[in-house]
N, C-alpha and C positions, 0 to 999 in steps of 0.2 A: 504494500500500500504506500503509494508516495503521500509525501506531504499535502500538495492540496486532497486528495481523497479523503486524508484522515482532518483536515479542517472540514472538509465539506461534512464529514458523518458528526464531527462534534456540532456544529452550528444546527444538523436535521435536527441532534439530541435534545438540545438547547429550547431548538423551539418547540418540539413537542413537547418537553416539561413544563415550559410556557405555556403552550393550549391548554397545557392540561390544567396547570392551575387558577389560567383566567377561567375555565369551565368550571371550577370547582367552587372559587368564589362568585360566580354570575349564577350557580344554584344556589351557592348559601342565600346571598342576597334576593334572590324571586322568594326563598321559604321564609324567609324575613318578613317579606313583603306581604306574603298570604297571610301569618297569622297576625299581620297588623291589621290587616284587612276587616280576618275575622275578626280581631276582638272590641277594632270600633265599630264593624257594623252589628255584635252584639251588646255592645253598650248602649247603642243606640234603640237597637229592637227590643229590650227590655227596660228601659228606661220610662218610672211612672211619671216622667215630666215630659212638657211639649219639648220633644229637639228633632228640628229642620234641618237638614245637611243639603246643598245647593252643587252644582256643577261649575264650570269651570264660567257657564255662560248665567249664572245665577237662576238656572231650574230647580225646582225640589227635585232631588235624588235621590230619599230617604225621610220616611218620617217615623218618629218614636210613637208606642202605641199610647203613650200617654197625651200625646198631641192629636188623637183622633178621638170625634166622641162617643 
């Protein structure tokens, strides 16, 4: 194996330990994301007070059941 071959297969190494670990933090971070998800959207669906959560364009997105009569 000459020299560039054995540069070329450390840098393949390099970046597939890379893929792998942006992959590994881009699932952390979505599982993150989901049970943030979940646990405001069940703060809100049990919630015995009115709370309104709105979109990005200021639509209700969410209402608590305590804000329905």
């Amino acid at each position: 194996m000459c020299a560039n071959e054995a540069k070329e297969e450390l840098l393949r190494s390099v970046a597939l330990q890379n893929a792998r670990s942006v992959l590994r933090a881009r699932q952390s971070t979505e599982a993150r994301l989901r049970r943030i998800a979940e646990t405001s959207s069940k703060l809100v669906d049990q919630s015995p007070f009115g709370i309104y959560t709105v979109d990005s364009a200021f639509r209700i997105a969410q209402v608590s059941a305590g804000a329905q009569p």
